[in-house]
MIMAR-10299 format. One record per atom (N, C-alpha, C, O): residue number from 1; residue in one letter; atom name; x, y, z. Coordinates in steps of 0.02 Angstrom, whole numbers, plus 50000, padded with zeros to 5 digits. Example, Ala and Ser with C-alpha at 12.3 -4.5 7.8 and 13.67 -1.06 7.14 Angstrom:
BEGIN
+-----+------+------+-------+-------+-------+
| seq | type | atom |    px |    py |    pz |
+-----+------+------+-------+-------+-------+
|   1 |    A |    N | 50660 | 49716 | 50390 |
|   1 |    A |   CA | 50615 | 49775 | 50390 |
|   1 |    A |    C | 50660 | 49835 | 50390 |
|   1 |    A |    O | 50712 | 49834 | 50423 |
|   2 |    S |    N | 50642 | 49888 | 50354 |
|   2 |    S |   CA | 50684 | 49947 | 50357 |
|   2 |    S |    C | 50645 | 50002 | 50394 |
|   2 |    S |    O | 50670 | 50057 | 50402 |
+-----+------+------+-------+-------+-------+
//
This chain:
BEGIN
+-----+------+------+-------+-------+-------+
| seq | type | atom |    px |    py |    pz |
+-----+------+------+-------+-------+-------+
|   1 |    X |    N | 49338 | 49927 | 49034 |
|   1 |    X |   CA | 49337 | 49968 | 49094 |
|   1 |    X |    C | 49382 | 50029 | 49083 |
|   1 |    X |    O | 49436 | 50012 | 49057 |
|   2 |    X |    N | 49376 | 50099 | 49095 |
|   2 |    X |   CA | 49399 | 50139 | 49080 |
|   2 |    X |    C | 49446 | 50144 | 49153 |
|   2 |    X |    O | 49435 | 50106 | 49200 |
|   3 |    X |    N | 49511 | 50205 | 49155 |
|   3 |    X |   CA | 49546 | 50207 | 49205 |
|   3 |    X |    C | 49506 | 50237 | 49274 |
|   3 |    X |    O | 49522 | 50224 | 49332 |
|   4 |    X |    N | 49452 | 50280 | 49253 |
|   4 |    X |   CA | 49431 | 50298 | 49338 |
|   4 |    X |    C | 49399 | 50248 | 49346 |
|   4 |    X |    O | 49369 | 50264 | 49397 |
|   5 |    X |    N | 49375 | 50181 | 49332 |
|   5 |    X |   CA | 49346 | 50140 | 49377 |
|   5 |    X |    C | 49392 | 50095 | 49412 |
|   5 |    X |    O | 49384 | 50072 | 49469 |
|   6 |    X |    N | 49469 | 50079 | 49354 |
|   6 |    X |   CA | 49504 | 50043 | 49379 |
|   6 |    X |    C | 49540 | 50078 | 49433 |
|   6 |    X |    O | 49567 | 50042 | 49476 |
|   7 |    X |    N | 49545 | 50131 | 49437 |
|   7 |    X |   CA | 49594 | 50162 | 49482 |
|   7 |    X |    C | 49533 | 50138 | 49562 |
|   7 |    X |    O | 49551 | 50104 | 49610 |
|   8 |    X |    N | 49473 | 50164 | 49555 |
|   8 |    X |   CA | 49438 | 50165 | 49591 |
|   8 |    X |    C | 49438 | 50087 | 49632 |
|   8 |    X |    O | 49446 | 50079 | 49693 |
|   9 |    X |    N | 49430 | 50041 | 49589 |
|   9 |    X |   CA | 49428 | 49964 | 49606 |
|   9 |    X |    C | 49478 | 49960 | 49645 |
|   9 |    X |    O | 49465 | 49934 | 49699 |
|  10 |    X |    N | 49557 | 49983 | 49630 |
|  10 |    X |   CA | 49610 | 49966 | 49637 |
|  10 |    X |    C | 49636 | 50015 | 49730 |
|  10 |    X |    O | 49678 | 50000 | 49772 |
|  11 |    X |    N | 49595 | 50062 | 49729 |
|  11 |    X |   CA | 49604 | 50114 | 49776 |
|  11 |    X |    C | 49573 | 50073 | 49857 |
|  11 |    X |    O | 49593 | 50076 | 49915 |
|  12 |    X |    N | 49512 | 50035 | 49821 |
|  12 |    X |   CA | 49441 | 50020 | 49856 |
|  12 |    X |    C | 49484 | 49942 | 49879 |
|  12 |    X |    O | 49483 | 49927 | 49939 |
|  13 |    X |    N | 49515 | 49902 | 49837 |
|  13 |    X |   CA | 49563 | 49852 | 49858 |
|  13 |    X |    C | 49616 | 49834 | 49902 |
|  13 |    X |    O | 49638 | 49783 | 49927 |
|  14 |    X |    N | 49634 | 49920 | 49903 |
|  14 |    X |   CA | 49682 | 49918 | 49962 |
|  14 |    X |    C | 49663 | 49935 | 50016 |
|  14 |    X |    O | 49702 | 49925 | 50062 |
|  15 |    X |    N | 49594 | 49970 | 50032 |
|  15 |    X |   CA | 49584 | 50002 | 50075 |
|  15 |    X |    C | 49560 | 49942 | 50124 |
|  15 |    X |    O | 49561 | 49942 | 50186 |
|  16 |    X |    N | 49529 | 49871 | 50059 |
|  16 |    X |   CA | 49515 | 49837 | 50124 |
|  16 |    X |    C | 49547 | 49791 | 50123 |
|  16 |    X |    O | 49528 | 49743 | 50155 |
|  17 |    X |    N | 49627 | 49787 | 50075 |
|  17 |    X |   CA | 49683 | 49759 | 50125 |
|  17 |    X |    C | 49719 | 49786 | 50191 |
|  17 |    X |    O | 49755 | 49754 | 50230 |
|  18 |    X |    N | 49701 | 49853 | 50193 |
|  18 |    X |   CA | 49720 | 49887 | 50251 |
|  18 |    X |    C | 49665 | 49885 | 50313 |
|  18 |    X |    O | 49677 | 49896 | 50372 |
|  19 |    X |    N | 49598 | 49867 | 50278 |
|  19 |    X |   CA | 49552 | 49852 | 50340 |
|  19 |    X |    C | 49577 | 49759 | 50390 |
|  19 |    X |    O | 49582 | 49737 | 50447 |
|  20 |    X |    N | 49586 | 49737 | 50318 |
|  20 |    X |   CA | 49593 | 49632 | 50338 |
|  20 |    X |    C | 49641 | 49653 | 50382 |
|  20 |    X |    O | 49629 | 49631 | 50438 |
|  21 |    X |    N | 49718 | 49706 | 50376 |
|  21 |    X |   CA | 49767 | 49682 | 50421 |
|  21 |    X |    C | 49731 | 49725 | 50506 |
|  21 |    X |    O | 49742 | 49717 | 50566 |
|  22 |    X |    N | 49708 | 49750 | 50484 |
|  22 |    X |   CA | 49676 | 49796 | 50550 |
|  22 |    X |    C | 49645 | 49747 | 50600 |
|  22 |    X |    O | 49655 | 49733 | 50660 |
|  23 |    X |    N | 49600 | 49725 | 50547 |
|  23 |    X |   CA | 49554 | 49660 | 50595 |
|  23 |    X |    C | 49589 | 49597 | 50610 |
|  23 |    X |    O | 49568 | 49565 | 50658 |
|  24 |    X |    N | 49648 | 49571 | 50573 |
|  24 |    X |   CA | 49681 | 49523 | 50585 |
|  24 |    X |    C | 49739 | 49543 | 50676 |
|  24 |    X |    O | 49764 | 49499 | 50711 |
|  25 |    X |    N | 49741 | 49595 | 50684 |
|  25 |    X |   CA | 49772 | 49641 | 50741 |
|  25 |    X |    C | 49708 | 49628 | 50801 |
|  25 |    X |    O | 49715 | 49620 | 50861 |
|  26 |    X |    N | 49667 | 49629 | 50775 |
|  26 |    X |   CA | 49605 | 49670 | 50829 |
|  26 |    X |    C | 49603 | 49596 | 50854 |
|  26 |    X |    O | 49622 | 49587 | 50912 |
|  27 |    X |    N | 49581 | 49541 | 50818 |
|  27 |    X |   CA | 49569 | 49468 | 50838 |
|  27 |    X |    C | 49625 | 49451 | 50875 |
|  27 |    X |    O | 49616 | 49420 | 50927 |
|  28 |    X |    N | 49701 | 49470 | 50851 |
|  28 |    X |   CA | 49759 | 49454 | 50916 |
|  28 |    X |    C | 49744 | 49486 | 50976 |
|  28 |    X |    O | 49761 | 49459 | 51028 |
|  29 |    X |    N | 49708 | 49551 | 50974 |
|  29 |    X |   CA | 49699 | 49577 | 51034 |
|  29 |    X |    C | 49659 | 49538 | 51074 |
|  29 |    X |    O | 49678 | 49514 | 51127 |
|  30 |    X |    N | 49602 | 49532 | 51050 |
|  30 |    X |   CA | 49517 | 49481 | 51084 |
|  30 |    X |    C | 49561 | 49421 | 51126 |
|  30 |    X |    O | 49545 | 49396 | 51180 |
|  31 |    X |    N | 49615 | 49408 | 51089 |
|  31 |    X |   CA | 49635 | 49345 | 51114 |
|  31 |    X |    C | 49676 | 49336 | 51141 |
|  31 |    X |    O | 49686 | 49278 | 51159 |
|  32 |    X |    N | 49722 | 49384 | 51157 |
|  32 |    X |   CA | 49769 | 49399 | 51225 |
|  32 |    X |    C | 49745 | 49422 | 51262 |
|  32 |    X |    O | 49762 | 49402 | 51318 |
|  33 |    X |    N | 49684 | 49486 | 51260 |
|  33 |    X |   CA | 49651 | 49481 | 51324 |
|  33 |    X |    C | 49604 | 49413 | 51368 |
|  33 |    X |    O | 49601 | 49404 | 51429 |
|  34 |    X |    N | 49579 | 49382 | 51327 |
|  34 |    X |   CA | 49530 | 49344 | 51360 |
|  34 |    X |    C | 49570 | 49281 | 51377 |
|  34 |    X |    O | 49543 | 49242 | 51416 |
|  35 |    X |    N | 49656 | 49259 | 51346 |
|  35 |    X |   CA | 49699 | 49224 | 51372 |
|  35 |    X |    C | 49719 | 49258 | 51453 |
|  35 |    X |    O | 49722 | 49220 | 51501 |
|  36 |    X |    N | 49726 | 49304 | 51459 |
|  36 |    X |   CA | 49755 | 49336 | 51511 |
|  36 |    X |    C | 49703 | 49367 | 51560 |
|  36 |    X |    O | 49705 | 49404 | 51610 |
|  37 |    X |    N | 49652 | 49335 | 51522 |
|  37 |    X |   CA | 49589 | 49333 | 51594 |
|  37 |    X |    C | 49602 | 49293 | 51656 |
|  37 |    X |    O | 49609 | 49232 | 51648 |
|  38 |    X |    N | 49606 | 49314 | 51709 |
|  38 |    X |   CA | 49581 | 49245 | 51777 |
|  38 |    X |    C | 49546 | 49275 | 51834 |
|  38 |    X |    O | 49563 | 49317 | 51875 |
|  39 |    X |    N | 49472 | 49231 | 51822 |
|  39 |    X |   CA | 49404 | 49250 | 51860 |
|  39 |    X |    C | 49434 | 49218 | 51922 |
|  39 |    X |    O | 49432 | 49257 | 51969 |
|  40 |    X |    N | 49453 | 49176 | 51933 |
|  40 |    X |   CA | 49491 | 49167 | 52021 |
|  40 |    X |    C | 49518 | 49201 | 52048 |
|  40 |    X |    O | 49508 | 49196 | 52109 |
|  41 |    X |    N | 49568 | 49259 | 52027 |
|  41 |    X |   CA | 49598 | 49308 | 52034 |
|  41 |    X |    C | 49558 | 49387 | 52019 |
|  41 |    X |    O | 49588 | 49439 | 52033 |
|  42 |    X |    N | 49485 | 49385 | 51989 |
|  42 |    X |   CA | 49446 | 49440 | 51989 |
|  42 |    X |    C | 49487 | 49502 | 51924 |
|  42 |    X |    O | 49487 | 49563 | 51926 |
|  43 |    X |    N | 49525 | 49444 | 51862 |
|  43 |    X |   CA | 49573 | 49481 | 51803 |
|  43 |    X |    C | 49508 | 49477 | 51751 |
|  43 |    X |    O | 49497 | 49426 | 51719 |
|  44 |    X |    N | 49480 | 49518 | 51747 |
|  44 |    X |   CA | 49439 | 49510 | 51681 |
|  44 |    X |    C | 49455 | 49583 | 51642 |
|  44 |    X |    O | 49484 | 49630 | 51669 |
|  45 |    X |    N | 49431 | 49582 | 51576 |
|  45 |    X |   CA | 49421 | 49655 | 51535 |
|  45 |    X |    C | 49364 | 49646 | 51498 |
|  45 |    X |    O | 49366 | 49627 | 51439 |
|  46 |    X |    N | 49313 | 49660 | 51528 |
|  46 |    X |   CA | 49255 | 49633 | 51499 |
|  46 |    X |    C | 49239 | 49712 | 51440 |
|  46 |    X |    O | 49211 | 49713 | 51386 |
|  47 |    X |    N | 49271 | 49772 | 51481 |
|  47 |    X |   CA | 49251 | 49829 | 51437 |
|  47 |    X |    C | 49306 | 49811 | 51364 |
|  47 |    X |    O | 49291 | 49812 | 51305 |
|  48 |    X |    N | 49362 | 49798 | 51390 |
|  48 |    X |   CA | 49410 | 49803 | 51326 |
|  48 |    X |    C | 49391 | 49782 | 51283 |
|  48 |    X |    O | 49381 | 49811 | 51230 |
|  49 |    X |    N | 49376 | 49706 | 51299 |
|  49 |    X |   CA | 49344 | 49641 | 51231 |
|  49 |    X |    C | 49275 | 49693 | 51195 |
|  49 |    X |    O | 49258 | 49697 | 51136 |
|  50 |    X |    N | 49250 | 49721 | 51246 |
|  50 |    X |   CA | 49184 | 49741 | 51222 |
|  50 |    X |    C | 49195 | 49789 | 51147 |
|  50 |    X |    O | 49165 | 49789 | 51093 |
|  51 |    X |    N | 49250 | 49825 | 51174 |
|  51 |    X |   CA | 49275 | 49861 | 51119 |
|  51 |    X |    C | 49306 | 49869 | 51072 |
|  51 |    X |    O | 49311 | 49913 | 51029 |
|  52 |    X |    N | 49340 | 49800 | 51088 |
|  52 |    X |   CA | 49372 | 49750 | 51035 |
|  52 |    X |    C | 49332 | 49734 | 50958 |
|  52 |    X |    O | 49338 | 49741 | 50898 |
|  53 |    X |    N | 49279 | 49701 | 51023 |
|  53 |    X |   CA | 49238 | 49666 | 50963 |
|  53 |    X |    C | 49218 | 49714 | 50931 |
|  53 |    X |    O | 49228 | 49702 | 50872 |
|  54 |    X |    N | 49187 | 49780 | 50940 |
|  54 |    X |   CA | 49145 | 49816 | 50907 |
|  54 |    X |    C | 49202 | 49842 | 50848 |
|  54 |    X |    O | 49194 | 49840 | 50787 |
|  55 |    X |    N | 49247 | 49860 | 50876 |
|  55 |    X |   CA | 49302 | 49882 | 50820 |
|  55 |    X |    C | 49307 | 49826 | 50763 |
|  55 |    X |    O | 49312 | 49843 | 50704 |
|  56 |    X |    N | 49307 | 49760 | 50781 |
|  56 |    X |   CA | 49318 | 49701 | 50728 |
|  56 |    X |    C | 49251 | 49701 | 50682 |
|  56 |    X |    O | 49253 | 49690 | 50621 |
|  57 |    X |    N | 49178 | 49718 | 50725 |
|  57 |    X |   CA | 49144 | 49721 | 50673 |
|  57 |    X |    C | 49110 | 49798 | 50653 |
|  57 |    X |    O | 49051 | 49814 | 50657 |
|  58 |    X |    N | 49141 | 49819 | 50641 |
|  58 |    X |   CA | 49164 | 49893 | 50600 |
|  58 |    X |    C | 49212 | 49890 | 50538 |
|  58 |    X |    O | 49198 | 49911 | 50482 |
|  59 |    X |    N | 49267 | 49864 | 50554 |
|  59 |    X |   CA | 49307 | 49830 | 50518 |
|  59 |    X |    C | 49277 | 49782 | 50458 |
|  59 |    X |    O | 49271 | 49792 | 50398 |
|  60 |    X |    N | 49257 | 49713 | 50510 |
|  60 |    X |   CA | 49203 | 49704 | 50461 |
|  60 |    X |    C | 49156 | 49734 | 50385 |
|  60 |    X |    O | 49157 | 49719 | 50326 |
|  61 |    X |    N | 49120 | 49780 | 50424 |
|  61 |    X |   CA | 49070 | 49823 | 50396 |
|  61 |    X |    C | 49126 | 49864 | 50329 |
|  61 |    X |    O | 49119 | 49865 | 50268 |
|  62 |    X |    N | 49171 | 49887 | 50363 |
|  62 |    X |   CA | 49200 | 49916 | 50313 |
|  62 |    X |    C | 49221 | 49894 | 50249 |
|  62 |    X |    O | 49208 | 49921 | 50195 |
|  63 |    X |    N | 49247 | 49853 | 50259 |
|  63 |    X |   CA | 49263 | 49784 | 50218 |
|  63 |    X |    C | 49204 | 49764 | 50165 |
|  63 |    X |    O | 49203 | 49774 | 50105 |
|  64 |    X |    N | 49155 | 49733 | 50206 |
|  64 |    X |   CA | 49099 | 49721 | 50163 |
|  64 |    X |    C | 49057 | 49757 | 50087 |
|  64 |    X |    O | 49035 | 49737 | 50033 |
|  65 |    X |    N | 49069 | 49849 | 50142 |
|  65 |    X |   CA | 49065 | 49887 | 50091 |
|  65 |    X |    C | 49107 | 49907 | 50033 |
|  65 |    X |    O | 49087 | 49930 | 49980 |
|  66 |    X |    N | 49176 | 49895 | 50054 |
|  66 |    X |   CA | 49208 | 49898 | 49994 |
|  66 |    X |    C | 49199 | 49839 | 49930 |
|  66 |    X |    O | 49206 | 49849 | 49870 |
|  67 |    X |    N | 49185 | 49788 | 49959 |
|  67 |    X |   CA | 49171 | 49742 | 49916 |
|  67 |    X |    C | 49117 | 49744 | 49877 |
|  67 |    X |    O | 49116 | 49738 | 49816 |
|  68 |    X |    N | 49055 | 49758 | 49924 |
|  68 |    X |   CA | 48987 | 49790 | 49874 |
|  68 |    X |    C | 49011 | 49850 | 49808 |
|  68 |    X |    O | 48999 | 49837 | 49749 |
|  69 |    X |    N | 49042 | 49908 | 49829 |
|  69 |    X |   CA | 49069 | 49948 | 49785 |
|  69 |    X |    C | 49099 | 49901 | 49710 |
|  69 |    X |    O | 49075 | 49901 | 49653 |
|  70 |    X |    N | 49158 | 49864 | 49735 |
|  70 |    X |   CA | 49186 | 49862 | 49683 |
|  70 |    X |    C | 49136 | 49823 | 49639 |
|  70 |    X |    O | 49139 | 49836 | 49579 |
|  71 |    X |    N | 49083 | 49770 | 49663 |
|  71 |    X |   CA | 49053 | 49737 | 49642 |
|  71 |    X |    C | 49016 | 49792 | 49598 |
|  71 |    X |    O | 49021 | 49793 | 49537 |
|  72 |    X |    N | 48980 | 49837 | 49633 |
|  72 |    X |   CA | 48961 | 49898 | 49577 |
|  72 |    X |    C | 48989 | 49920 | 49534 |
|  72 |    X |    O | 48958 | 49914 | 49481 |
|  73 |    X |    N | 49042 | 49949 | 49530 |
|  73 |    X |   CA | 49112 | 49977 | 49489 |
|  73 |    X |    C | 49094 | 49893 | 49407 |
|  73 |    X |    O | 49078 | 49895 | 49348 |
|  74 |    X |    N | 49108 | 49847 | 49448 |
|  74 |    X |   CA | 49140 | 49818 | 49373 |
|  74 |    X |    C | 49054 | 49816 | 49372 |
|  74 |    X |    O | 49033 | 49869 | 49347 |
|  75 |    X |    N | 49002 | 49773 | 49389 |
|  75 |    X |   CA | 48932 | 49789 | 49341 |
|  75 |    X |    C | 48909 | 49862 | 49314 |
|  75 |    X |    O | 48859 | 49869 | 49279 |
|  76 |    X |    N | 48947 | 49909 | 49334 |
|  76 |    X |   CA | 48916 | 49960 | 49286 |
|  76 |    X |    C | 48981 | 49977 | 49245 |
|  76 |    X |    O | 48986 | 50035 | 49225 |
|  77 |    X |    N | 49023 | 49940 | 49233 |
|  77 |    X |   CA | 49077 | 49950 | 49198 |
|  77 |    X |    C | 49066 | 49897 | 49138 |
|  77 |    X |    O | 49096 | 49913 | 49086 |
|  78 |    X |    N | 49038 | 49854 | 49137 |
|  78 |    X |   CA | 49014 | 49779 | 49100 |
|  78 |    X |    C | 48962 | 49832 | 49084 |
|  78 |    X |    O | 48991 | 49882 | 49063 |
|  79 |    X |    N | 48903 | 49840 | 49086 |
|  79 |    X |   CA | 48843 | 49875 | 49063 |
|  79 |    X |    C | 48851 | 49929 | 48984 |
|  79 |    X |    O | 48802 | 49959 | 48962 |
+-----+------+------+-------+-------+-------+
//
């Protein structure tokens, strides 16, 4: 493997250790709001969670793609 792929692998590695801690945040959020829900009391955040979630699976997505990448990076680096 030459250095621009490793740098690249290595760049693409952190980006989605910086996505995991993002989403590991976003899931504390989902879950202090919907702890601190009470429908007897008319306490919901049905928009927040909504936007919660979508941020977690973005996050997600992001993630995923970095992984496809690197998966590219080393098979055309092996080739």
């Amino acid at each position: 493997m030459n250095k621009d792929i490793e740098q690249a692998i290595a760049a693409a590695e952190a980006e989605m250790t910086a996505f995991a801690a993002e989403k590991k945040a976003v899931e504390e959020r989902i879950r202090e709001l919907r702890a601190r829900e009470d429908f007897k009391n008319g306490v919901y955040f049905p928009g927040e969670i909504f936007e919660a979630q979508q941020d977690k699976l973005r996050l997600e997505t992001e993630i995923l793609i970095r992984q496809n990448a690197i998966k590219r990076l080393r098979l055309g680096a092996a080739s």
